[in-house]
MIGUVO-964399 format. One record per residue (C-alpha): residue in one letter; y, x, z. Coordinates in steps of 0.1 Angstrom, whole numbers, plus 5000, padded with zeros to 4 digits. Layout:
BEGIN
["a",[Y,X,Z]]
...
END
This chain:
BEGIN
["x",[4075,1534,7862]]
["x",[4057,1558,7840]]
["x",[4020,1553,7835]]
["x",[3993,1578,7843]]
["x",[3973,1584,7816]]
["x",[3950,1614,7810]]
["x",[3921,1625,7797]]
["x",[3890,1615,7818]]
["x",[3865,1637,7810]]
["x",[3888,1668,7806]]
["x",[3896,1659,7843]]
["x",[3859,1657,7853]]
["x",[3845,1686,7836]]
["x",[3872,1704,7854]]
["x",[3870,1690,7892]]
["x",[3832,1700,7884]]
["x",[3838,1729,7875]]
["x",[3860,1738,7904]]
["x",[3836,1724,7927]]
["x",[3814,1752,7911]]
["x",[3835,1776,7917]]
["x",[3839,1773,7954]]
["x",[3804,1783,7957]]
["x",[3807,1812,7932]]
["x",[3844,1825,7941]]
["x",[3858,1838,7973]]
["x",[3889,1832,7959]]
["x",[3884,1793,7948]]
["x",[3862,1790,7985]]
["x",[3893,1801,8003]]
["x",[3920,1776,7989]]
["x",[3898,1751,7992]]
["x",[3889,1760,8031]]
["x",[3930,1764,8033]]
["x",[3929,1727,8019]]
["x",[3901,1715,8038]]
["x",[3920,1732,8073]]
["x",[3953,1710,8064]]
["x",[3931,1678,8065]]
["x",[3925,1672,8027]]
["x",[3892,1651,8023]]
["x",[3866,1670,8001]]
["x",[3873,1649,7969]]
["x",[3916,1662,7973]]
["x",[3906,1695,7981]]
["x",[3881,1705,7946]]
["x",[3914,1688,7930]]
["x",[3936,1715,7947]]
["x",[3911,1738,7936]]
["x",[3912,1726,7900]]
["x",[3946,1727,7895]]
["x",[3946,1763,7906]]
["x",[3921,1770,7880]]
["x",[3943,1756,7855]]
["x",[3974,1778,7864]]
["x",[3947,1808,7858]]
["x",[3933,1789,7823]]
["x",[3970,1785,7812]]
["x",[3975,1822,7818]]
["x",[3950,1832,7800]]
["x",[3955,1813,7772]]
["x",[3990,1821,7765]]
["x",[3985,1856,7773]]
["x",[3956,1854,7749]]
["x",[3935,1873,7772]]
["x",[3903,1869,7788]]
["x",[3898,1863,7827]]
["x",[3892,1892,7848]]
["x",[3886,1887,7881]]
["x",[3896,1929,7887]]
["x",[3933,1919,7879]]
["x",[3933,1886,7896]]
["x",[3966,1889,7918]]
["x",[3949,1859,7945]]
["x",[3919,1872,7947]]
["x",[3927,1911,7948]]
["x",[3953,1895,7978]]
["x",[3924,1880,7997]]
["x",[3899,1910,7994]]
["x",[3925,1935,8005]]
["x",[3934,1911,8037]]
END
């Protein structure tokens, strides 16, 4: 069984800053409602969150391009619906 390690405060400064978001994004507010609708518990659902951020991060950074919320294929999905 492989262990679980990872960096701890990496993990918390990002669950905090995905629990930020959720106030701040309609995008990040909607996966976690999605989440919170499919019975996650809050703590579950900032995690979902999080690692949705981290798929955007990631793109970023190898694309070496800053976020922009304009071009943002989830969010431009949810504001045209």
């Amino acid at each position: 069984m492989a262990s679980r390690v990872c960096d701890k405060q990496l993990r918390s400064a990002l669950v905090d800053f995905a629990q930020d978001s959720v106030k701040a994004s309609p995008w990040a507010r909607d996966i976690y409602d999605r989440a919170r609708s499919r019975g996650c518990r809050h703590p579950h659902a900032v995690r979902i969150v999080a690692r949705a951020w981290v798929r955007v991060i990631w793109r970023c950074w190898t694309q070496g391009v800053p976020y922009d919320p304009t071009i943002h294929g989830g969010l431009n999905k949810l504001v045209a619906a």
